[in-house]
PATOR-160976 format. One record per atom (N, C-alpha, C, O): residue in three letters; x, y, z. Coordinates in steps of 0.02 Angstrom, whole numbers, plus 50000, padded with zeros to 5 digits. Layout:
% residues N
ALAXYZ...
***
This chain:
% residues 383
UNK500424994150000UNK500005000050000UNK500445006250000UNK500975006450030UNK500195011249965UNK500625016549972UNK499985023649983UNK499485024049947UNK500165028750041UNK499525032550041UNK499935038250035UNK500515040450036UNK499245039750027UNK499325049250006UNK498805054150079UNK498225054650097UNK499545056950101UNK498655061250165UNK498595066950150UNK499065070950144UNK497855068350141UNK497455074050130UNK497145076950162UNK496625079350141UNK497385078050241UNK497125079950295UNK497555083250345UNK498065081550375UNK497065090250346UNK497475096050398UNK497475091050465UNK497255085350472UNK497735094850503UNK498025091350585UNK497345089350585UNK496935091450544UNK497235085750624UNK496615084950662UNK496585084450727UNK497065081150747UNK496235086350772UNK496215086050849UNK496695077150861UNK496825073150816UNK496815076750915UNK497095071250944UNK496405066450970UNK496065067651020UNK496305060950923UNK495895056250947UNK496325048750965UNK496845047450934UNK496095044951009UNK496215039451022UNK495995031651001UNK495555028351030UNK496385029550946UNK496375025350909UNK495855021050940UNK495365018650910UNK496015020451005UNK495865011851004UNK495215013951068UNK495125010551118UNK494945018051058UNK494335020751080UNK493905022951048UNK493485025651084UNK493765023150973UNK493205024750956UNK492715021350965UNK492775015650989UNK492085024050947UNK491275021750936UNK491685014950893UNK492235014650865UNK491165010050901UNK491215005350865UNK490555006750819UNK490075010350830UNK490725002650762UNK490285004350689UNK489555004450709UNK489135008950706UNK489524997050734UNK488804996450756UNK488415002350784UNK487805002550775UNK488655005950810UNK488475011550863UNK488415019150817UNK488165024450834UNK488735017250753UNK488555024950719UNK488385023050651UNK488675019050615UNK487715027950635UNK487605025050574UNK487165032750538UNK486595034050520UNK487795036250540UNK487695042750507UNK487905040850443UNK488175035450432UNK487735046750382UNK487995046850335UNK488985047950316UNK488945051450266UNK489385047450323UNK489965049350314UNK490225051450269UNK490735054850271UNK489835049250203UNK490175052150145UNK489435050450103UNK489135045650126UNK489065054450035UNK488375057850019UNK488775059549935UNK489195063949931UNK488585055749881UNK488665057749825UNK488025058549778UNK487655053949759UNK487995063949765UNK487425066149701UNK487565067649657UNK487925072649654UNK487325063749590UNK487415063749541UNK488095066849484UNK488095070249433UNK488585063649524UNK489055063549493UNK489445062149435UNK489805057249442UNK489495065149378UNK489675064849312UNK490455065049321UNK490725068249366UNK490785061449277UNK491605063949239UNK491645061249195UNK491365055849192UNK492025064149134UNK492115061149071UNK493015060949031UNK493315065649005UNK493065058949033UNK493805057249004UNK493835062348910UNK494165059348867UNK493645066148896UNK493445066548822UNK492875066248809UNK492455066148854UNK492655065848721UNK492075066348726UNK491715058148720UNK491125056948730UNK492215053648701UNK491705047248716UNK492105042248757UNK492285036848733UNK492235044048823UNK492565039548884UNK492125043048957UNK492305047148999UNK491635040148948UNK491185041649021UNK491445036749071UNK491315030649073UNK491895040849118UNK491965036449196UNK491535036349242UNK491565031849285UNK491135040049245UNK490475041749303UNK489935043649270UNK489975048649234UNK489415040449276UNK488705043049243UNK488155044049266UNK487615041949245UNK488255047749318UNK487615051349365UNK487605046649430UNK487055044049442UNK488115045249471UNK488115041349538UNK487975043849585UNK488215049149605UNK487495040249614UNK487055043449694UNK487355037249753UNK487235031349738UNK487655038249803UNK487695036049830UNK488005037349891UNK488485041249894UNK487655032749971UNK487815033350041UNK488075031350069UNK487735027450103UNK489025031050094UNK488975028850136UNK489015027750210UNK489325032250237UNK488835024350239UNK488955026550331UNK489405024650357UNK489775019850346UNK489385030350413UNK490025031850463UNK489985022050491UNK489535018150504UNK490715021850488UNK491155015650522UNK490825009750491UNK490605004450514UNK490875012250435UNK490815006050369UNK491395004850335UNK491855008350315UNK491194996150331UNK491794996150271UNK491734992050213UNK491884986150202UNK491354998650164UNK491134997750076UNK491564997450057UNK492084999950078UNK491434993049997UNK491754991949932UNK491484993549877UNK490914991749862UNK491894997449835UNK491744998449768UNK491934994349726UNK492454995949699UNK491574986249698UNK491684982749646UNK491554983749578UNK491054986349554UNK492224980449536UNK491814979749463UNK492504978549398UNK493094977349411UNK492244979249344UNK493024976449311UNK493334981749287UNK493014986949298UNK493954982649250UNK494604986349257UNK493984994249201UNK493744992349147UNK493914998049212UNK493745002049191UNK493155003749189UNK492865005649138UNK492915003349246UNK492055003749280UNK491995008349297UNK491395009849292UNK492395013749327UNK492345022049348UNK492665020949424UNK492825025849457UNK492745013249453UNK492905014049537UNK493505020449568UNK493435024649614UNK493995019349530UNK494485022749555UNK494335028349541UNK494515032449583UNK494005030949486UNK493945039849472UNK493605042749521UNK493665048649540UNK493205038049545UNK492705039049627UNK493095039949659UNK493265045749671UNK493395035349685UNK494025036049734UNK494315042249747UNK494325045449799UNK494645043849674UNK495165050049684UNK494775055749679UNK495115060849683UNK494055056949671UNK493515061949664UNK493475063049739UNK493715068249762UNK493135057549790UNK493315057649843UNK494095060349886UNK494075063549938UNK494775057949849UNK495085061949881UNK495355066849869UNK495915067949892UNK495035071349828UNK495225077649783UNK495765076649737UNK496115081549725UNK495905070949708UNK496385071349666UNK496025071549601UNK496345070949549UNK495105072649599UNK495175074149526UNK494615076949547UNK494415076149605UNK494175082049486UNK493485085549518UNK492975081849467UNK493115078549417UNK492375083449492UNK491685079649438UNK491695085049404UNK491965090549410UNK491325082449362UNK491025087849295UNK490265090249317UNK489915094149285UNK490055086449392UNK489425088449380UNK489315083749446UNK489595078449458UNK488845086949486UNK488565084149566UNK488825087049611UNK489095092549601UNK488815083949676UNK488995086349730UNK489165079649776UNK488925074149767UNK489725081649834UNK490085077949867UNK490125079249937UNK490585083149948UNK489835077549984UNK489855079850066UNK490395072650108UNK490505066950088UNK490545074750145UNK490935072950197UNK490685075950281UNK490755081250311UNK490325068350299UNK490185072050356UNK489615076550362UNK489535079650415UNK489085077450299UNK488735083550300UNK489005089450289UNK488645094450297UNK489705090050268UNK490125096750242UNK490075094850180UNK490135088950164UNK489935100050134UNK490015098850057UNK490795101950047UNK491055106850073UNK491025097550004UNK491865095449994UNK491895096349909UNK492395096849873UNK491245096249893UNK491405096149799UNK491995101449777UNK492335100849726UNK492055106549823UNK492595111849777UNK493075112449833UNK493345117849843UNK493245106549876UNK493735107949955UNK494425104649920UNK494545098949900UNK494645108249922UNK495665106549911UNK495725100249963UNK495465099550019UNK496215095149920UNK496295089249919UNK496705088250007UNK496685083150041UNK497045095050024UNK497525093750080UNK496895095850143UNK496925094250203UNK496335099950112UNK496065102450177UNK495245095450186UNK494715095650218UNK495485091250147UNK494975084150174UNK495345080350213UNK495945079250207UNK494795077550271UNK495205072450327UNK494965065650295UNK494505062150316UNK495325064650246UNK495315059650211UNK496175054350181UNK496465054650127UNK496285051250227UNK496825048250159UNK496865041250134UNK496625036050157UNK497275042550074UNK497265037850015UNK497655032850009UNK498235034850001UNK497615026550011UNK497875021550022UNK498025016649959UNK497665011949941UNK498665018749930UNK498685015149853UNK499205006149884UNK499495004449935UNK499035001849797UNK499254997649791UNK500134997049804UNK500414993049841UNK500375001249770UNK501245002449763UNK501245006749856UNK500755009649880UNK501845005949888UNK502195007249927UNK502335015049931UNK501875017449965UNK502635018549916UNK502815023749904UNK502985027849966UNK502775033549978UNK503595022250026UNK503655021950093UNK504495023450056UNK504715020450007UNK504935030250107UNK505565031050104UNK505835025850098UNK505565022050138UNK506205023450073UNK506525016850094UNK507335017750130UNK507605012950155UNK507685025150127UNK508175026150179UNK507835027550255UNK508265027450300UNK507445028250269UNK507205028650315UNK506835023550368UNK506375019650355UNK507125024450423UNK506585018850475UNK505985018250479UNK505665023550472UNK505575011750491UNK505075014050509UNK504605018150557UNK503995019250552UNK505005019750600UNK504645024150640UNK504575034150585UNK504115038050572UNK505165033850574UNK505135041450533UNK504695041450480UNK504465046550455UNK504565035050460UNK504035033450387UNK503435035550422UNK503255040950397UNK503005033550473UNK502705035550506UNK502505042450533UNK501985045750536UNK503055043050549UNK503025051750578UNK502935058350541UNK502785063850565UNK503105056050456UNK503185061850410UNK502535064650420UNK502435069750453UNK502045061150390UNK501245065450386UNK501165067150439UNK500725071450437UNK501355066350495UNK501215070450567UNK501915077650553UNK501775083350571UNK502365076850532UNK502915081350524UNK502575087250507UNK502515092250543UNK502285086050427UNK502195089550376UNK501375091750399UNK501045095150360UNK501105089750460UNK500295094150487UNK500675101150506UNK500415106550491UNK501445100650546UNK501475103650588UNK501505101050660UNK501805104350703UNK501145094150677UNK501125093250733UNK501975092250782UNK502495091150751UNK501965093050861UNK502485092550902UNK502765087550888UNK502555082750857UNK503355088650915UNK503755081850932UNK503565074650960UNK503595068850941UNK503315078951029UNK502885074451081UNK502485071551058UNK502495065451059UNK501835076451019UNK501335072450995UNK501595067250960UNK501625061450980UNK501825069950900UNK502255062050849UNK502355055150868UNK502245049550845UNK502755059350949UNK503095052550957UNK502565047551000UNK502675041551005UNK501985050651029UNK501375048151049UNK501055042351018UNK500915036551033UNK501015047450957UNK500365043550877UNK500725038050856UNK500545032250844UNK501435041650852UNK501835035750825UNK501675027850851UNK501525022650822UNK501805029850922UNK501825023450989UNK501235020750970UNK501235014850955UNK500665024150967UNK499875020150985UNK499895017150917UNK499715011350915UNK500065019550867UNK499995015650784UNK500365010850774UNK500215006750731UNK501105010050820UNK501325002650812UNK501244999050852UNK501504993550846UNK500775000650919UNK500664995050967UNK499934991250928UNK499794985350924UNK499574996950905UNK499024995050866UNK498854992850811UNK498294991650791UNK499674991650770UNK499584985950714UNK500114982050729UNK500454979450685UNK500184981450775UNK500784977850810UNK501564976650780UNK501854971250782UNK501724980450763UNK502124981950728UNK503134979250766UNK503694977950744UNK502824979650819UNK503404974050864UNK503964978550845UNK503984984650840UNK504534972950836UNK505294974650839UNK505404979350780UNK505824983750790UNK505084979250714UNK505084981650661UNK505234989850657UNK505514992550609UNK505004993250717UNK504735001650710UNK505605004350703UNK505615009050663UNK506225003050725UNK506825005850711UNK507165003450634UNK507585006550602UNK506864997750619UNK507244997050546UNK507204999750487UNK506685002350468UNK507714999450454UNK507395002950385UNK506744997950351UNK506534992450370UNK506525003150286UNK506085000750260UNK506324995550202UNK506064990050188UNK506744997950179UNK507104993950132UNK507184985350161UNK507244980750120UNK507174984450208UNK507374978650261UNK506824973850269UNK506874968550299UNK506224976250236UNK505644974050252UNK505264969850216UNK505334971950159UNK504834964250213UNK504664961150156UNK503954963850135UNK503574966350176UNK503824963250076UNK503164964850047UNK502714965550085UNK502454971150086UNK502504961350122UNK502064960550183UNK501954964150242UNK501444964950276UNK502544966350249UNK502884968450309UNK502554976550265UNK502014978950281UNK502884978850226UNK502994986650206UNK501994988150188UNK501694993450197UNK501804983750172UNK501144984550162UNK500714987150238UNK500224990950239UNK500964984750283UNK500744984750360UNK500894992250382UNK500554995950418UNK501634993650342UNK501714999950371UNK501395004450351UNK501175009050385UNK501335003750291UNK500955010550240UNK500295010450281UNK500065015650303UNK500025005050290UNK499445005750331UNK499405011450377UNK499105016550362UNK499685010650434UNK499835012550476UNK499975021350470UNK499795025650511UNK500315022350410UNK500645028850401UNK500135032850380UNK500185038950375UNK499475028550364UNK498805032550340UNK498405033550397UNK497995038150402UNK498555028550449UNK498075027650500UNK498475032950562UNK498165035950606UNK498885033150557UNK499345039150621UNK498985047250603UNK498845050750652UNK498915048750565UNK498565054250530UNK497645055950549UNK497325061150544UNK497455049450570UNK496885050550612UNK496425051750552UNK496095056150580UNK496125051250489UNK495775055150447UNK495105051650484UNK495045046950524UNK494605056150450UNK493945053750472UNK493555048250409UNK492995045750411UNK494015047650360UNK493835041150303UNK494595040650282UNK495035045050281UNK494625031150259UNK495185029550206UNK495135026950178UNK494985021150189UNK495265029850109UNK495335026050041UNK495815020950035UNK496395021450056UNK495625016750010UNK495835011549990UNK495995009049909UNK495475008049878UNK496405008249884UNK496375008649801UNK496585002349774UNK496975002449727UNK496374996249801UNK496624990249772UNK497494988249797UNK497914986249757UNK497614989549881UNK498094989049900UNK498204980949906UNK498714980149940UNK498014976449893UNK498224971349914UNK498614966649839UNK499114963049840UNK498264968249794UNK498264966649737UNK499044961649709UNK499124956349679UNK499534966849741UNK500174966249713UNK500444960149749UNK500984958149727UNK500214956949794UNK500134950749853UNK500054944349815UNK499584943749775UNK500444940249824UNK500434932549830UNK499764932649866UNK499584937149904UNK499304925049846UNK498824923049871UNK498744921949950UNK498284924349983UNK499174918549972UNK499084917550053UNK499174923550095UNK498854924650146UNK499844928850060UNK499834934750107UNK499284938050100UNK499004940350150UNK499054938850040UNK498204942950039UNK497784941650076UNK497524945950111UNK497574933850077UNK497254932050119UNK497324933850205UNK496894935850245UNK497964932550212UNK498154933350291UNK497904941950296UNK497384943150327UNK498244947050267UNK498034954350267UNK497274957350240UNK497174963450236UNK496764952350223UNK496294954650195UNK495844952650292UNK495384955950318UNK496064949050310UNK495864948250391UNK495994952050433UNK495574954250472UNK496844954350435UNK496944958850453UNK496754966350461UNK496744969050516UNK496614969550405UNK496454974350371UNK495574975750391UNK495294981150397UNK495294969350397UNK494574969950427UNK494454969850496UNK493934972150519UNK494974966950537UNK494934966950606UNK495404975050630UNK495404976950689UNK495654977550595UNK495794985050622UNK495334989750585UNK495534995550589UNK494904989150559UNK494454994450535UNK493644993250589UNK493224997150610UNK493784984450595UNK493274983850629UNK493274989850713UNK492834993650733UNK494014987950744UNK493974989650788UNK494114996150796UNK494024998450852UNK494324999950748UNK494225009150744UNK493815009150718UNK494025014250690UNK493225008050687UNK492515009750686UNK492555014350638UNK492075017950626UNK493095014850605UNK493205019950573UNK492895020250495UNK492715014750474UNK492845024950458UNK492515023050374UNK493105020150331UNK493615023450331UNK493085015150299UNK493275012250267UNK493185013050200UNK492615010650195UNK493385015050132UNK493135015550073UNK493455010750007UNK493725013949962UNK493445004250001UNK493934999149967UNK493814999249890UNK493244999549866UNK494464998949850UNK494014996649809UNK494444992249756UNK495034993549745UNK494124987149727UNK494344981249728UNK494084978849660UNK493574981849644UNK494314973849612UNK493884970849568UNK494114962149574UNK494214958049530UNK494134961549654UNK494224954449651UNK493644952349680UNK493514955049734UNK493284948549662UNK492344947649692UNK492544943849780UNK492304945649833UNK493004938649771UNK493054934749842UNK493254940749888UNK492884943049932UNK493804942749875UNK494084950549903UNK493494952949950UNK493474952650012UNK492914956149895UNK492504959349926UNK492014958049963UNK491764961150010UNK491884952849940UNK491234946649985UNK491774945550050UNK491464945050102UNK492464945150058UNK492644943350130UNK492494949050177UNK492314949050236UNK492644954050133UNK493024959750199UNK492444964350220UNK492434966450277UNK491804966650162UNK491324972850177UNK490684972250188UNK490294968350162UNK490594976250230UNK489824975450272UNK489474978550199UNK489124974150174UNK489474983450169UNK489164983150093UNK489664981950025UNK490264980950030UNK489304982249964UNK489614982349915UNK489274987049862UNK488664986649858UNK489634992049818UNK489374994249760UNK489514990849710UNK490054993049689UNK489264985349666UNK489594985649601UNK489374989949547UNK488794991549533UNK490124992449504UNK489974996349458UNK489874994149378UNK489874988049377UNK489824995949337UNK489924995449267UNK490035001249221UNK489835006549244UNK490235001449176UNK490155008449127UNK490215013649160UNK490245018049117UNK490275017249230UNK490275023349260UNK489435023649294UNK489155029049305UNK489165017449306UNK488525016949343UNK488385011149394UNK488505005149386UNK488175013349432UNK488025007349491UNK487575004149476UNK487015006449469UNK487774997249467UNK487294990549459UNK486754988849500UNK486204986849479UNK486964989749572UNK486704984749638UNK487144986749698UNK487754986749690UNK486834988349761UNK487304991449806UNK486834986349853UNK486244985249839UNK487134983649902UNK486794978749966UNK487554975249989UNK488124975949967UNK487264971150045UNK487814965050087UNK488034960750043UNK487694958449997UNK488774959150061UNK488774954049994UNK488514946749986UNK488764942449950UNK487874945950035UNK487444939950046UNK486954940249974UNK486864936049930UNK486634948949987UNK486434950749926UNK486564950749861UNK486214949749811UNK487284952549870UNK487604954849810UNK487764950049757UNK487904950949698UNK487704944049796UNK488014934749788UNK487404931549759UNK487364929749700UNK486774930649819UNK486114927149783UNK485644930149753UNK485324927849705UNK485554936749784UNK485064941049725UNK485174945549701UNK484814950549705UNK485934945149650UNK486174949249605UNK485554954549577UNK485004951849586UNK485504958749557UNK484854965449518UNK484784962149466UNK484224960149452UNK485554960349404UNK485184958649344UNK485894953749300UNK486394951449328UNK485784953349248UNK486224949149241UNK486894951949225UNK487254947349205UNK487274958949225UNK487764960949234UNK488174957049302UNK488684953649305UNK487634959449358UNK487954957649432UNK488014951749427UNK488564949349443UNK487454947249403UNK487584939349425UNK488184936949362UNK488544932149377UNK488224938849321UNK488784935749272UNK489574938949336UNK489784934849377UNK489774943449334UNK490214949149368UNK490474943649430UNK491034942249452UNK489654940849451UNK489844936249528UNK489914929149508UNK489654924949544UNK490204927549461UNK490384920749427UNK489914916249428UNK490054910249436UNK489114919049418UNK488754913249398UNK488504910249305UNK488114912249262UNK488754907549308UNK488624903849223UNK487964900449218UNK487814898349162UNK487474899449277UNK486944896449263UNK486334899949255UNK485894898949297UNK486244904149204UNK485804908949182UNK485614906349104UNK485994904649058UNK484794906649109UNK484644904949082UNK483874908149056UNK483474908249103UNK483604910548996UNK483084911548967UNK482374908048998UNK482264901949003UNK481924913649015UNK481474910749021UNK481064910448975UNK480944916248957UNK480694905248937UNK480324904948870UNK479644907648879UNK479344909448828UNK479414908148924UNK478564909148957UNK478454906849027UNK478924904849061UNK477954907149047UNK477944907149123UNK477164904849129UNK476944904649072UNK476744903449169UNK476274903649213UNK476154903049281UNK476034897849312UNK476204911749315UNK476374912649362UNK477144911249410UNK477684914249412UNK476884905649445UNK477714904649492UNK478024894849418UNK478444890749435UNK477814894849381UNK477904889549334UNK478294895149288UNK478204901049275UNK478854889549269UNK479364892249209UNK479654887749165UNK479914882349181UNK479604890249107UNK479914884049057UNK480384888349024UNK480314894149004UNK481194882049021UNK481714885849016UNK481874880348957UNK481474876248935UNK482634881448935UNK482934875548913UNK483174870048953UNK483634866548933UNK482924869149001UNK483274866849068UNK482854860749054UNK483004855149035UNK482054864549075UNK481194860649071UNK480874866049131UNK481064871149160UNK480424862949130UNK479984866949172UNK480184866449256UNK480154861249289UNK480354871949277UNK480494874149337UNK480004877149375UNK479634880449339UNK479804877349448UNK479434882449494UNK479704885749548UNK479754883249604UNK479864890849533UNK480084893949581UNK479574898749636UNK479024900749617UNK479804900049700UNK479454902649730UNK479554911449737UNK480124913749730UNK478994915949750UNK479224920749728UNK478474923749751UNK477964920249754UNK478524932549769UNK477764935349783UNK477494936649694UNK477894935149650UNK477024938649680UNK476734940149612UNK477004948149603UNK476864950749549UNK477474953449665UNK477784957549650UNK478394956249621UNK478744959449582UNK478444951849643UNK479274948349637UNK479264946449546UNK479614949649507UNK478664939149519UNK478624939549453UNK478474947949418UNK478924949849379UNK478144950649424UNK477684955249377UNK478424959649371UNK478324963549324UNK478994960549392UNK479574963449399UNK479894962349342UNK480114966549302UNK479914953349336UNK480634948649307UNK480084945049248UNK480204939449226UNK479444949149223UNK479024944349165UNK479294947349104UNK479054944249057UNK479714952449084UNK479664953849043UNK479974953548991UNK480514952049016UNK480104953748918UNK480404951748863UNK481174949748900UNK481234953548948UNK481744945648896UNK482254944548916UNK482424941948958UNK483014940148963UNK481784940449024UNK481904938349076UNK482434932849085UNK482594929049039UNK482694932749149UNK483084926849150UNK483044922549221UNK482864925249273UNK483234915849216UNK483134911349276UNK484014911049312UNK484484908649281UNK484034913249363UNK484864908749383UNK484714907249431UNK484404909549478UNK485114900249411UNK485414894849472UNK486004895449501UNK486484894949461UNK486144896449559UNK486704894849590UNK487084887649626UNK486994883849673UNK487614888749560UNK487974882149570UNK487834876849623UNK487644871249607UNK487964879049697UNK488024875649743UNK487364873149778UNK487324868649819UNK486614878849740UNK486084874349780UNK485754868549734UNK485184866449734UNK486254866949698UNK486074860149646UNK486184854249669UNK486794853649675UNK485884848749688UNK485944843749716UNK485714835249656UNK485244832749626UNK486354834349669UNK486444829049609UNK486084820749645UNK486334817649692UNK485484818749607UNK485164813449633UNK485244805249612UNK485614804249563UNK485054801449634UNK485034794449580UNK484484796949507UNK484084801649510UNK484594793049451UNK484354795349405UNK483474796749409UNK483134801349385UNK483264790849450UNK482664787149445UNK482304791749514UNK481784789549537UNK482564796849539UNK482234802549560UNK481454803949537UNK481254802349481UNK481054807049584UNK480484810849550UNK480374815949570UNK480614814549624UNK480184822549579UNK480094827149619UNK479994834749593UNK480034835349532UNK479884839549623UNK479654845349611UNK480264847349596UNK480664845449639UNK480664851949528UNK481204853549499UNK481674850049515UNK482154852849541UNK481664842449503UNK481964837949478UNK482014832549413UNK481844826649410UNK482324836949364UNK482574835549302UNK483194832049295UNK483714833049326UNK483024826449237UNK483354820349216UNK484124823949180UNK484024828449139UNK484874822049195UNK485434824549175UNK485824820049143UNK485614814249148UNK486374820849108UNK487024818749110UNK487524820049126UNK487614824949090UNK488084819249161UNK488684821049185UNK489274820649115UNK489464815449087UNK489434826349102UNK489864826649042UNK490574828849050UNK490964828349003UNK490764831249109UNK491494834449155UNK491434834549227UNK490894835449255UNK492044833349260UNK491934834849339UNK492704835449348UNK493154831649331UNK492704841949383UNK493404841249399UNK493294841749491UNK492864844449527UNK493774838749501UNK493894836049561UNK494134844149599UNK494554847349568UNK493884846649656UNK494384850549687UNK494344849249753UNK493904852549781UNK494674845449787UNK494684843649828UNK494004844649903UNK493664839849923UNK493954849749924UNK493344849149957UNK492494847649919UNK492004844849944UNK492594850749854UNK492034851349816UNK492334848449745UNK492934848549730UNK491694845149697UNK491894843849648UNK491324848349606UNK490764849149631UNK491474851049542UNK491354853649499UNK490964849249457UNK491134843349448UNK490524851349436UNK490114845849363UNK489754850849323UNK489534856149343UNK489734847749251UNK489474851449190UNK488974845449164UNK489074839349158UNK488544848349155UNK487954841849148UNK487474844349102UNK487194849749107UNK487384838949044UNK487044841449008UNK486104841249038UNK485924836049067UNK485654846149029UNK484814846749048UNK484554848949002UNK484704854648984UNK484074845148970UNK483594846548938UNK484184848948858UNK484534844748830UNK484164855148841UNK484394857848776UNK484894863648802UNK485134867748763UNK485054863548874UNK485604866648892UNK486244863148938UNK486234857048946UNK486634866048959UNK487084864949005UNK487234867649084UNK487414873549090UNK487194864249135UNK487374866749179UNK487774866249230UNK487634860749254UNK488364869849275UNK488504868849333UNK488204866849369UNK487594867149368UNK488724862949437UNK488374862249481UNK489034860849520UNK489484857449495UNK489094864549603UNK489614860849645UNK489494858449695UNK489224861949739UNK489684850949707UNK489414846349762UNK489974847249783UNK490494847649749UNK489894847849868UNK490264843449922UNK490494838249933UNK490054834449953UNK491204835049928UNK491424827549945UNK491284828950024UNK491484833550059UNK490824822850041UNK490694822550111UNK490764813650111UNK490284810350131UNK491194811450094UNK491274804250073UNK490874799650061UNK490954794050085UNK490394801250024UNK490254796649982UNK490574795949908UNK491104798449889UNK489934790349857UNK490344790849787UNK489884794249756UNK489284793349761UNK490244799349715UNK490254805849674UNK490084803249601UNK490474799349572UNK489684804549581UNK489414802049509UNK489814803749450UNK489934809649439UNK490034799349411UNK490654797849347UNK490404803149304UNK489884806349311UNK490884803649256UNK490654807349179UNK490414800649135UNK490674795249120UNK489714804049122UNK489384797949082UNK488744795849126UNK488214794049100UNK488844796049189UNK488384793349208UNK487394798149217UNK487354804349215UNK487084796049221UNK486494798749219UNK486274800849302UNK486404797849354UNK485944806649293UNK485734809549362UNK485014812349370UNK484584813649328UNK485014813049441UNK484274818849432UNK484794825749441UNK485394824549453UNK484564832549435UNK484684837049459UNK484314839949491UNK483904842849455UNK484184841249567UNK483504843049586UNK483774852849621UNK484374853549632UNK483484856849630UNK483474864249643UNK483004864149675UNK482454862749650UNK483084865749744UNK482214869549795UNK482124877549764UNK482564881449747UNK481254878349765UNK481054881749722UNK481464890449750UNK481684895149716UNK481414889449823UNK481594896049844UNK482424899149832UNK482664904449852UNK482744893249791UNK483684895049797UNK483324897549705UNK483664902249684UNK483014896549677UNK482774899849578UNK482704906449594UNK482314909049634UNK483284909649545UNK483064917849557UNK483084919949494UNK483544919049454UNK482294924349480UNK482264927249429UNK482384936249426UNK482134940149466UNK482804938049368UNK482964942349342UNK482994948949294UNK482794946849240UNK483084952549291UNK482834957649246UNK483374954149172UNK483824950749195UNK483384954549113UNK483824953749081UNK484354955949039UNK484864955949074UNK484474957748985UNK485284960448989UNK485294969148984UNK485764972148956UNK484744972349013UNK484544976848990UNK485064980749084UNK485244986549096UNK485104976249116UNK485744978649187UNK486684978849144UNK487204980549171UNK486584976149064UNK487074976949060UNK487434982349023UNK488044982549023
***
């Protein structure tokens, strides 16, 4: 991580005493209709409204040129909209210079002295407020007892491993006290296991400063681990904003649910009522008649999610249980994968090895779905 701080002194608060999240649920940061355009045909933002609350920690999802980061740096004055407005706190910030927001920015690359110790890496953005000696050497103390930073705080930075220098940058954003931090896809540059280990990390110190959190990420597991919400974006517009429980089973439309790696989407041909005939066969899903009269219309679509598919003996009978073939399965050790041909389509499905025997390629199945895991959709008109 490498940050940028954009924040005058701020009073002296105590890290490891704030409100916890649960306990505040003001607005912290308020975007209206926010435009930017790169030229005249590269729209990064296309009229975004959005809330989020104090001692949250959102994520902005979506793929490499969705508008996330132009948000980001809009948020930390490193670029202005063409159009809306931006509060902080209930202060409108749309025309506030980038140094006088208590906001800082937390990039992927490092951009930590590397002749320097870590304790002085630390201390600069307190240097450069103006603040004392004393104080410094205070903030300093509480920010490495509070990412525990151990024997590390006298060495250079250069001395440090990837992992290690990522912890500090943290830290060098968090000594600064801002009242939000950006986050810009700091983990990214990480081997798989250290990500993992720091994507825990990273949630258990935001958890416990209560503090606003603003991530943003285009890795979907990433974001489903770490944030109490999610925005995903597309084109410079928000798809679907909810928990990522939401964000996962009842994607808005089929942008989100493709985006959240589901492949089992499928056309609905006609309907009668909670009855649906797909290429699959006829399915029933459960659902209010607000819920259909929503998802009836030209394009609609049905998705299944992989994992509430339950693979039967062939000679099954039952309510959305349709006759299969097993045509691939790859083995992954806790779960196995299968591609099975239904009806005039194809579908996933991932079972659990819970030791029994796992049905061959070739062999014949039921595929059975309970009506309430069928979710119907608006269709490609979210894309």
């Amino acid at each position: 991580m490498s940050e940028t701080s954009t924040a005058s002194a701020p009073p002296r608060q105590d890290l490891t005493n704030r409100a916890p999240a649960a306990a505040r649920s003001a607005a912290a940061i308020n975007l209206e209709g926010l435009h930017k355009r790169f030229g005249p045909d590269s729209v990064a933002l296309d009229g975004v409204d959005l809330t989020i609350h104090e001692g949250e920690f959102f994520t902005l999802l979506g793929p490499s040129g969705c508008g996330k980061t132009t948000l980001l740096r809009i948020l930390a004055g490193l670029e202005s909209p063409d159009a809306g407005r931006l509060t902080l706190g209930g202060r409108d910030i749309t025309q506030v210079p980038a140094h006088r927001r208590s906001v800082n920015t937390v990039f992927q690359s490092y951009a930590l002295f590397p002749h320097l110790s870590v304790r002085d890496n630390l201390a600069f953005g307190l240097r450069m407020q103006g603040v004392s000696k004393a104080e410094r050497d205070a903030r300093v103390a509480d920010i490495a007892r509070f990412i525990q930073l151990g024997g590390l705080i006298e060495r250079r930075v250069d001395q440090l491993s990837g992992g290690q220098r990522q912890r500090i940058a943290l830290a060098r954003a968090l000594v600064c006290e801002p009242n939000v931090l950006l986050l810009d896809e700091p983990l990214s540059a990480l081997d798989a296991g250290l990500r993992g280990q720091l994507q825990v990390e990273l949630k258990r110190v935001q958890a416990r400063l209560g503090m606003t959190f603003l991530f943003v990420t285009h890795d979907q597991q990433e974001a489903m681990v770490m944030s109490d919400r999610i925005a995903v974006l597309n084109g410079g517009s928000i798809q679907q904003v909810g928990s990522p429980k939401d964000i996962y089973e009842r994607p808005a439309n089929a942008f989100v649910a493709r985006f959240m790696g589901h492949d089992n989407l499928f056309p609905i041909l006609d309907r009668d009522g909670v009855r649906l005939n797909t290429a699959l066969g006829a399915l029933t899903v459960e659902a209010s008649e607000a819920e259909l009269s929503e998802t009836s219309g030209e394009g609609s679509l049905l998705l299944i999610r992989p994992e509430t598919i339950d693979l039967l003996p062939p000679d099954q009978a039952g309510t959305n249980c349709l006759p299969a073939r097993v045509t691939d399965c790859l083995y992954r050790g806790s779960q196995a994968e299968y591609r099975l041909d239904v009806g005039d389509a194809e579908l996933q499905a991932m079972v659990n090895n819970r030791g029994w025997q796992l049905p061959s390629v070739g062999d014949r199945v039921c595929v059975s779905v309970a009506a309430e895991d069928l979710v119907t959709l608006a269709g490609e008109a979210g894309t």
